[in-house]
BAPA-949154 format. One line per field, with one value per residue (C-alpha): residue number from 0; x, y, z. Coordinates in nm, 2 decimals. Layout:
k	NUM  ...;
east	X  ...;
north	Y  ...;
up	Z  ...;
***
This chain:
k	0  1  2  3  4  5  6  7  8  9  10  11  12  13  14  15  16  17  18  19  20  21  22  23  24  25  26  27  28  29  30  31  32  33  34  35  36  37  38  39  40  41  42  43  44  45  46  47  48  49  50  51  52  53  54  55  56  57  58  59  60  61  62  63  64  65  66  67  68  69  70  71  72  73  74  75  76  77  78  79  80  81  82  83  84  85  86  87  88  89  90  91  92  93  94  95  96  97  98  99  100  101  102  103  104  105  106  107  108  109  110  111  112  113  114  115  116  117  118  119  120  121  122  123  124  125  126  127  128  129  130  131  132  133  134  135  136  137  138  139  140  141  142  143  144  145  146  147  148  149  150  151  152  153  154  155  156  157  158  159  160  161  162  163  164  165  166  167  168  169  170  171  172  173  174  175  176  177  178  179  180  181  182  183  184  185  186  187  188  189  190  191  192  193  194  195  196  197  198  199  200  201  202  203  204  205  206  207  208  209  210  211  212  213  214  215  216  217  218  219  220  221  222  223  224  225  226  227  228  229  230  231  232  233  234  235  236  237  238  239  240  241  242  243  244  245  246  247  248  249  250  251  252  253  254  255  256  257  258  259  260  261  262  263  264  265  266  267  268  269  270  271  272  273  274  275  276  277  278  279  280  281  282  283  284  285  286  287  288  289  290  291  292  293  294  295  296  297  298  299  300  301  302  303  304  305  306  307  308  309  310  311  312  313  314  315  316  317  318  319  320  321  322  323  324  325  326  327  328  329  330  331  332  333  334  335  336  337  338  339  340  341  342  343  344  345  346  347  348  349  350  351  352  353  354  355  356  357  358  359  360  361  362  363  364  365  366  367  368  369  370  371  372  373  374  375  376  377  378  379  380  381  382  383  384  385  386  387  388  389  390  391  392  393  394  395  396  397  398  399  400  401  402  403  404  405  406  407  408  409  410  411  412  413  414  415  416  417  418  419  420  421  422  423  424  425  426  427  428  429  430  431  432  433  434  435  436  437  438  439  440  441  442  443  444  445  446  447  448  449  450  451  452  453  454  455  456  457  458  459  460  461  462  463  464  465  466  467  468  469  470  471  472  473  474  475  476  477  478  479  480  481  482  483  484  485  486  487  488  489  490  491  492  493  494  495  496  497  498  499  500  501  502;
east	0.00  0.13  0.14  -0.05  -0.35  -0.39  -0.51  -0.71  -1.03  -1.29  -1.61  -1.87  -2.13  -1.86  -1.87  -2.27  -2.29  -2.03  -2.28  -2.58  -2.40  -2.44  -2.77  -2.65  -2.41  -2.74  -2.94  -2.69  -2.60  -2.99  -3.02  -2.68  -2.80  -3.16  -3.07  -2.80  -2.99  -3.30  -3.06  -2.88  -2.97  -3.07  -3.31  -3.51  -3.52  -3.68  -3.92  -4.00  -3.80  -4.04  -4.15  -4.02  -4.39  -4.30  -3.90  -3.95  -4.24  -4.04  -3.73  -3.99  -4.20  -3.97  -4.07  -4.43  -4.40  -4.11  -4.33  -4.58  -4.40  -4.20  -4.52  -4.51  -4.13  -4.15  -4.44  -4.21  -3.90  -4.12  -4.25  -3.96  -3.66  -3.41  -3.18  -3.47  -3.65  -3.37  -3.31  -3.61  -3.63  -3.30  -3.41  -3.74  -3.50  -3.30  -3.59  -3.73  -3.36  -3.36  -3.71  -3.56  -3.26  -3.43  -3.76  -3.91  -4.18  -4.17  -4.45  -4.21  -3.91  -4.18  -4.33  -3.94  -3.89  -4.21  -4.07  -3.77  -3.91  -4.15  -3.79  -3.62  -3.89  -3.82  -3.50  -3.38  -3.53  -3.49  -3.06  -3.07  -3.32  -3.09  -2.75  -2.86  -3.02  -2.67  -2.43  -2.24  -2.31  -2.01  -2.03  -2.35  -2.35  -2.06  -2.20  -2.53  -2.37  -2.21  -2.47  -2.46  -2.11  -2.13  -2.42  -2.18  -1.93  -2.30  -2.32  -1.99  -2.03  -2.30  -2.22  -1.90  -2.06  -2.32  -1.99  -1.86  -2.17  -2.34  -2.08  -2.20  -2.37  -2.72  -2.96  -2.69  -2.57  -2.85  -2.94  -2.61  -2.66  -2.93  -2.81  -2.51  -2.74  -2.96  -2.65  -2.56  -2.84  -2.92  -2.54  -2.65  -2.96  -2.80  -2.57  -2.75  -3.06  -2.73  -2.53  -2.66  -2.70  -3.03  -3.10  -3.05  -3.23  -3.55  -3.48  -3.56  -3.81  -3.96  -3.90  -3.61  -3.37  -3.23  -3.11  -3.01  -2.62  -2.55  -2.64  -2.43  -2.12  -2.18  -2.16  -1.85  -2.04  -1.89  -2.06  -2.10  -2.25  -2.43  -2.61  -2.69  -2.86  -3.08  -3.17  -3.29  -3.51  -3.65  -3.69  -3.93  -4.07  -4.18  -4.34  -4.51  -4.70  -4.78  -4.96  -5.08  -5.20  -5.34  -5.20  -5.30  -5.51  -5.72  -5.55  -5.36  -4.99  -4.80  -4.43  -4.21  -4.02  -3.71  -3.73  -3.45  -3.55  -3.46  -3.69  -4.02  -4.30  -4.27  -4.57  -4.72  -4.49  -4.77  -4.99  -4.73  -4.70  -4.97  -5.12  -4.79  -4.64  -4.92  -4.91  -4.90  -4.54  -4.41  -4.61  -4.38  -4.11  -4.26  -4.39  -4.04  -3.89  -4.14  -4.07  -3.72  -3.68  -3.99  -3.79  -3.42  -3.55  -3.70  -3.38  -3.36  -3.04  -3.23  -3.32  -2.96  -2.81  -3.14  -3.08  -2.71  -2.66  -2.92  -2.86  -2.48  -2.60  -2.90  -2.54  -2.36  -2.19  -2.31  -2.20  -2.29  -2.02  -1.91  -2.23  -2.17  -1.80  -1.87  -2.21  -1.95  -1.67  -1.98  -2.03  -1.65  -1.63  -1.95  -1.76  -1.46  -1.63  -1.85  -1.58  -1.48  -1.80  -1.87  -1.60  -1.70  -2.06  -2.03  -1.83  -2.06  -2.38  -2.70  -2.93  -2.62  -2.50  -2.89  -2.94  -2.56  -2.66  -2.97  -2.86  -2.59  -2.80  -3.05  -2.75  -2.61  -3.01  -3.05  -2.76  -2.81  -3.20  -3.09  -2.84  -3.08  -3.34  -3.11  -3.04  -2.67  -2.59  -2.49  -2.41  -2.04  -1.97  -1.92  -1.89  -2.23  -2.23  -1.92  -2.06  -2.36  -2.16  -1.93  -2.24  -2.38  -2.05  -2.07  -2.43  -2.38  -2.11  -2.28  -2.58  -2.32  -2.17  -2.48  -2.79  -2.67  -2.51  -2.74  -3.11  -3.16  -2.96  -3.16  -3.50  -3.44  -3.26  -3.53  -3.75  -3.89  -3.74  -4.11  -4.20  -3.87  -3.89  -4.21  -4.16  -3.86  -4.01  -4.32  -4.05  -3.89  -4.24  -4.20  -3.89  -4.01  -4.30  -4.09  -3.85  -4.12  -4.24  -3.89  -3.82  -4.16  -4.14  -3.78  -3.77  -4.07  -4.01  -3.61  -3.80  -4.07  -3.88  -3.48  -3.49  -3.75  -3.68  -3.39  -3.57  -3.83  -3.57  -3.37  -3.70  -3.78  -3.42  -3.49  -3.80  -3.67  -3.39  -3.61  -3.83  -3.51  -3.44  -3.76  -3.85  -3.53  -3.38  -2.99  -2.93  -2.56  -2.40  -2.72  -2.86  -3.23  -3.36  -3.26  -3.42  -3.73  -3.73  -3.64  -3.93  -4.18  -4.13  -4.09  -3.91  -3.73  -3.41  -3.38  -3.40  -3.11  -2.89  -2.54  -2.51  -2.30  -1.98  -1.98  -1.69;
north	0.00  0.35  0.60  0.82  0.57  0.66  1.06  0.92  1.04  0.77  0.68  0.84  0.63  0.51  0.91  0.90  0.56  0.77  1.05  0.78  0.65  0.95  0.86  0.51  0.68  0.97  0.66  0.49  0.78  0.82  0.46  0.46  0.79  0.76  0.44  0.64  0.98  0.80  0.65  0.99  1.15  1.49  1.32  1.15  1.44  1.61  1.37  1.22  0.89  0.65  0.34  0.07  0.07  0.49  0.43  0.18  0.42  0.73  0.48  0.40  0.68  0.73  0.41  0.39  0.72  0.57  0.23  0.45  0.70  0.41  0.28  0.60  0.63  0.43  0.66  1.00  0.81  0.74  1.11  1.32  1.08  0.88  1.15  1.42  1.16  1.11  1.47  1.54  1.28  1.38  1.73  1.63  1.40  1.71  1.90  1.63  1.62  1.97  1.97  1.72  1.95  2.25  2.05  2.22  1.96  1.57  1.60  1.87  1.56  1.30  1.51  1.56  1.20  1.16  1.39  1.25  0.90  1.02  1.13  0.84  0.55  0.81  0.82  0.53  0.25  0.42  0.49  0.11  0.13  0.38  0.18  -0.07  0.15  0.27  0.03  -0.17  -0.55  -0.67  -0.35  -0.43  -0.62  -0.45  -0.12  -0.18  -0.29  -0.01  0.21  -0.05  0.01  0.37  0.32  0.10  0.37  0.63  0.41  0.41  0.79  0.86  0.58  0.78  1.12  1.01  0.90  1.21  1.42  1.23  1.43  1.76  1.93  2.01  1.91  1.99  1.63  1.49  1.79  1.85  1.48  1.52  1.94  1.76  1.47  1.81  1.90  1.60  1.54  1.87  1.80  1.51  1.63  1.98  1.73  1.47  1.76  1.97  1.71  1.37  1.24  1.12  0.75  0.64  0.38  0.62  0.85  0.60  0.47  0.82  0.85  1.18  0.97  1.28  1.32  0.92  0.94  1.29  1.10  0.79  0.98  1.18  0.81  0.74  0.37  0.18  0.15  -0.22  -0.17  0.08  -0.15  -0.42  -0.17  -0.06  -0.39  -0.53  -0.22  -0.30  -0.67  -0.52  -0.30  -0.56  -0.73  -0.45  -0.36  -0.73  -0.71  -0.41  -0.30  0.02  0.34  0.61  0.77  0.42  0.42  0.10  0.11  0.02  -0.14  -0.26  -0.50  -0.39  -0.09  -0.01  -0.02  0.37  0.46  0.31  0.49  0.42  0.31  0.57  0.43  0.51  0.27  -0.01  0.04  0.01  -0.31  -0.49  -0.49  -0.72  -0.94  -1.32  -1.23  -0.99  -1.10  -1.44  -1.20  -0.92  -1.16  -1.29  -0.96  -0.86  -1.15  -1.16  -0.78  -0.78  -1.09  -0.91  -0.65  -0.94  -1.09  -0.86  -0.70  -0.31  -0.45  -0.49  -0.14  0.06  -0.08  -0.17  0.01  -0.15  -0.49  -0.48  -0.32  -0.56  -0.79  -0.65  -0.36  -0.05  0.29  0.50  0.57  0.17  0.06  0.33  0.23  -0.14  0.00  0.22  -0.11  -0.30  -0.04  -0.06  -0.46  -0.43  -0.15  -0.37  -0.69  -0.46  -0.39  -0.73  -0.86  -0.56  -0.62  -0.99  -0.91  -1.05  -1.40  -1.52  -1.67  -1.46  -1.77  -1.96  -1.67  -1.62  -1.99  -2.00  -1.67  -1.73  -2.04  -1.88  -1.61  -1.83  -2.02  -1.70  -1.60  -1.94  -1.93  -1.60  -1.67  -2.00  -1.84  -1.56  -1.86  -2.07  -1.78  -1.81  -1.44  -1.25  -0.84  -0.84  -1.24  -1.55  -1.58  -1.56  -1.22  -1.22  -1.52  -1.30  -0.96  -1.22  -1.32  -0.97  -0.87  -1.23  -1.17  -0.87  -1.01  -1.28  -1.07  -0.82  -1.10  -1.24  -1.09  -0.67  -0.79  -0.99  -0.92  -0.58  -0.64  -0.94  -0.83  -0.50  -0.76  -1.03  -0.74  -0.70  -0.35  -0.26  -0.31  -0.28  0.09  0.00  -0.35  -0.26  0.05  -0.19  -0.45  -0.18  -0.08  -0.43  -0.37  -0.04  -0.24  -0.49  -0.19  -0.06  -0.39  -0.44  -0.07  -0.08  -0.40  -0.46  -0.25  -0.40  -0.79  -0.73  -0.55  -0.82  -1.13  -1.16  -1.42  -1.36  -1.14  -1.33  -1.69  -1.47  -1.35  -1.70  -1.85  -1.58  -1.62  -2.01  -1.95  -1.71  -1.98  -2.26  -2.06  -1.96  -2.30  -2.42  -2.08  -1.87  -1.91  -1.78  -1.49  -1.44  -1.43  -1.61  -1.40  -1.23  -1.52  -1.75  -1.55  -1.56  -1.93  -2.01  -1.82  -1.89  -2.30  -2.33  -2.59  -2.74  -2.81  -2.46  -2.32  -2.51  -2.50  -2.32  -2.02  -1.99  -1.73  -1.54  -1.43;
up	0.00  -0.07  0.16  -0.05  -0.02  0.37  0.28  -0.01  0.00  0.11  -0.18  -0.10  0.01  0.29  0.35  0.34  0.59  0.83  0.84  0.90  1.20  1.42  1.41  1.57  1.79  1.95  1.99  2.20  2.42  2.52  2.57  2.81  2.99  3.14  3.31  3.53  3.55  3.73  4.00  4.04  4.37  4.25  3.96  4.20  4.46  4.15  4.06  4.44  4.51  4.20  4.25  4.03  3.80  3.77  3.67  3.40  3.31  3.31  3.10  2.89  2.75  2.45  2.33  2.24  2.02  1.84  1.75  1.64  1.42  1.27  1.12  0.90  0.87  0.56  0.40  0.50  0.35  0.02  -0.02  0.10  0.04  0.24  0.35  0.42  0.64  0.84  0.92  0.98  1.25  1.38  1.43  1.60  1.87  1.93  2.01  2.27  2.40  2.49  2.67  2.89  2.98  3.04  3.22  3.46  3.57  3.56  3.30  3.11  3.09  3.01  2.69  2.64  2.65  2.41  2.16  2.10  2.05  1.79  1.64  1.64  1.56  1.21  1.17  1.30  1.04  0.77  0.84  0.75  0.43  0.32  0.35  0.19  -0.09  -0.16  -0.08  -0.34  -0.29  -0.17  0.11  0.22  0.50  0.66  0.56  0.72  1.07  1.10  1.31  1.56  1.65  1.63  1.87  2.09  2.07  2.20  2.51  2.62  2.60  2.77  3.09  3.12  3.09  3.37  3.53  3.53  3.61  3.92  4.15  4.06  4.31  4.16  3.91  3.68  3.71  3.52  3.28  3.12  2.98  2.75  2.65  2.53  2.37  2.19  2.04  1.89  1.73  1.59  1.44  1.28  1.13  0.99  0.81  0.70  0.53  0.36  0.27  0.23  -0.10  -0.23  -0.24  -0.62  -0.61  -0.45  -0.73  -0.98  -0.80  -0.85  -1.20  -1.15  -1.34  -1.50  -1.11  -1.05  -1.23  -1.05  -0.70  -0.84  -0.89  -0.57  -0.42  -0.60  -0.64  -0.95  -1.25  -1.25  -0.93  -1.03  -1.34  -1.06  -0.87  -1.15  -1.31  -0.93  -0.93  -1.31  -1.18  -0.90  -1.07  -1.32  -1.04  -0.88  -1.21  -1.28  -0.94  -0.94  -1.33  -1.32  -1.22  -0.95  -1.21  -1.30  -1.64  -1.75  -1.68  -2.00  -1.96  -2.29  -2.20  -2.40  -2.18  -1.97  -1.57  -1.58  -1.90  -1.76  -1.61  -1.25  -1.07  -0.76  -0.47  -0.21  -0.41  -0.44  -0.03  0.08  -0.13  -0.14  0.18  0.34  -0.04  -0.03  -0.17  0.08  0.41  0.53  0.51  0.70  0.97  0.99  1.01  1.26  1.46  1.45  1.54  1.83  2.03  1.97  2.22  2.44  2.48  2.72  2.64  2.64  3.04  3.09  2.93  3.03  3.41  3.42  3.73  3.87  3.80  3.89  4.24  4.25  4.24  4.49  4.39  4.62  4.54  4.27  4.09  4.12  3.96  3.66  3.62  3.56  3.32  3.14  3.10  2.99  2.68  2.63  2.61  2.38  2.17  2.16  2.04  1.78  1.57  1.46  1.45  1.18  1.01  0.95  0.92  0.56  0.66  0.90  0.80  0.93  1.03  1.21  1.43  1.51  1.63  1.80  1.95  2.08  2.28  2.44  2.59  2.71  2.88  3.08  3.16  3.31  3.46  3.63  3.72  3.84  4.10  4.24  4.24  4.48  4.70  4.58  4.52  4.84  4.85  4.98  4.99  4.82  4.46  4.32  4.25  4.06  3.83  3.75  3.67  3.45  3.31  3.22  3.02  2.82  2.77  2.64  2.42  2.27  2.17  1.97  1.78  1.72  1.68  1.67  1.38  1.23  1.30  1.16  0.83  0.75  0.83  0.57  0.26  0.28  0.18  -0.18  -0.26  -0.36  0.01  0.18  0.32  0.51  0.57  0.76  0.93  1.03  1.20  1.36  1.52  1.66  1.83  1.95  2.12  2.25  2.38  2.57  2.73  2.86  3.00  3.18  3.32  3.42  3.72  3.83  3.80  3.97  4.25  4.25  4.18  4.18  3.90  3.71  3.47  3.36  3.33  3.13  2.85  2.83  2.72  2.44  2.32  2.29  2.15  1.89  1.84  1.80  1.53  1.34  1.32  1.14  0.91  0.86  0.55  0.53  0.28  0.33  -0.01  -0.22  -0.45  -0.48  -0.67  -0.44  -0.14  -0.32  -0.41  -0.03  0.06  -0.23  -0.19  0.21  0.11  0.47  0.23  0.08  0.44  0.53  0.24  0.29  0.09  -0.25  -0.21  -0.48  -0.66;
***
């Protein structure tokens, strides 16, 4: 390699994908943040010492308003475009930030809180749709995972900022958390509505093709790529007007087949939306998305970074700044393991490192429930409590290796592109849902029950790997056809078959 090659300039769409991942790295920081803030001393003085059913409500309030924007994230992405949706949902989580900063009243931090999950359930989704939309094939996967370890790289920011903030002598402590989260985010969205690119493939979609090679080249993606890109979209299309004949108008949609996919009429995308993505074709794979991305949340690994400090003093550890050291080395080991397993993301096989992953977490959850269940963990004694902290951190590990990596990029490429923006955005509503379940409920069944919370999540994760086993065909390196045909047939054999590298 020359030494000229390091200060090259990186393509584009890596350029673009860096800019997508601060929307990873605000979500993390929010998710790392409120689970420290509510155990500060000042936050509770200000909101009156909670009970458990109040903290996971307070934790929790984002949630819900994300499920329910991400149901129309897909329709804003359609109609405004890739990059616009995303800024606009970035600015809208600033705004909800900043309420919580300068709250005034509990019910001030809770509409806060409400606010910015409207913002991200917008924003969040479609970061993915869009890496995918511009990534070159043999990018993808890799490309994809990256928001997930700039979000790893968000929660080892904010555990440390809460580390260094719960000393401060007034409500300070807590506040200057989420001003520095506002800022951030308002960052990310000036950025992404000024400079991000277009989606080419929405641009075609949308019949600007005079626009499409100008977006192409501001991607720097090659042109080989570029002619795959474009003849998946005419293969679709094709589809989508066999299915779906006349046009928003009434009249009959007319397609010559010696047409290129860039030259035909496109068909209205809010029509194709909305009677497609529930289609005999599209709905096994939005029920498997849907699935797959509700139990990744019910896993419970959102119970363990929303209430790390809890669980690790629920373990043993009893000062404040203790608990939110080991919560800030948790985010660093997840950081640390993130990177390789992003790296690989295209070498491992999705539908293997789901099953592998899933049994592993259902062995440390046993484990753990097992040992608060036998009255073997002990604050200040006996080695218990050390096994479960162990247990947290390879917990935690597992699920980055596994099913961060996997879950979301799978449930978005199974997609038919036709459908994909919603389809995704509808699965993500799932995992909003099953966000919210977890937040609400953890503080209540550790406060209730030392062991039940985590006999709860090993059986989703063996449930989840169970299903996967049966009905999740692998996608790693096969190509669209062969997704559809695994789908289309349900055919046990094509489920299991190993995919093909390609060249």
């Amino acid at each position: 390699m020359k030494a000229t090659d390091l200060f090259r300039k990186p393509p584009g769409y890596i350029l673009a994908t860096m800019v997508c991942c601060l929307g990873g790295f605000i979500f993390g920081i929010d998710t790392s943040i409120i689970g420290p803030v509510t155990v500060m001393e000042d936050f509770k003085q200000y909101v009156g010492s909670p009970s458990p059913t109040i903290h996971g409500l307070i934790v929790s309030s984002i949630l819900i308003p994300a499920a329910v924007s991400s149901f129309f994230a897909g329709r804003l992405a359609d109609a405004l475009g890739r990059s616009q949706g995303i800024a606009i949902g970035a600015f809208i989580f600033a705004l909800g930030a900043a309420l919580e900063a300068a709250s005034v009243h509990i019910a001030m931090f809770v509409v806060g809180r409400v606010v910015e999950g409207i913002g991200e359930g917008l924003y969040l989704g479609t970061i993915i749709t869009y890496i995918c939309e511009i990534s070159p094939p043999k990018d993808r996967g890799a490309l994809t995972t990256a928001p997930q370890l700039l979000t790893t790289l968000g929660l080892i920011t904010g555990f440390f900022t809460c580390y260094g903030t719960v000393n401060i002598p007034s409500s300070f402590s807590w506040r200057l958390p989420f001003l520095l989260l506002a800022v951030y985010a308002f960052t990310f969205s000036v950025v992404a509505f000024f400079w991000l690119p277009a989606s080419p493939r929405w641009l075609t979609l949308r019949g600007r093709t005079g626009e499409t090679e100008k977006a192409w080249d501001r991607l720097d993606v090659p042109a080989a790529d570029r002619e795959k890109i474009l003849n998946q979209i005419g293969d679709h299309l094709d589809s989508a007007v066999e299915t779906n004949p006349l046009d928003a108008d009434g009249s009959v949609v007319m397609t010559a087949t010696n047409q290129k996919p860039s030259q035909r009429k496109q068909p209205n995308p809010k029509k194709v939306q909305l009677s497609h993505v529930f289609s005999p074709e599209a709905r096994p794979r939005l029920l498997l998305a849907v699935f797959l991305m509700g139990m990744q949340q019910l896993s419970g690994i959102d119970g363990v970074l929303y209430y790390a400090p809890l669980l690790f003093q629920q373990a043993g550890l009893d000062s404040s700044r203790s608990t939110f050291l080991a919560s800030g080395v948790s985010a660093i080991v997840i950081f640390a393991v993130t990177i390789p397993a992003t790296l690989c993301a295209d070498r491992w096989g999705r539908r293997l490192s789901t099953i592998l992953g899933g049994l592993g977490m259902t062995a440390t959850m046993f484990l753990m429930g097992g040992l608060y269940a036998g009255d073997a963990v002990h604050s200040g004694t006996g080695a218990g409590r050390w096994v479960v902290i162990v247990c947290i951190y390879v917990f935690t590990v597992i699920y980055c290796i596994s099913w961060a990596v996997s879950v979301k990029v799978y449930a978005s490429e199974i997609q038919p592109q036709h459908t994909r923006a919603s389809a995704t955005n509808i699965a993500h509503g799932s995992n909003w849902i099953s966000n919210f379940l977890v937040a609400l409920f953890t503080p209540a069944l550790l406060a209730n029950s030392s062991y039940g919370a985590y006999f709860l999540f090993g059986a989703c994760t063996l449930l989840t790997a169970l299903v996967c086993m049966v009905f999740m065909p692998e996608t790693l390196h096969r190509s669209l056809d062969d997704i559809d045909l695994a789908f289309k047939t349900g055919s046990l054999s094509e489920r299991l078959k190993l995919p093909r590298r390609f060249p």
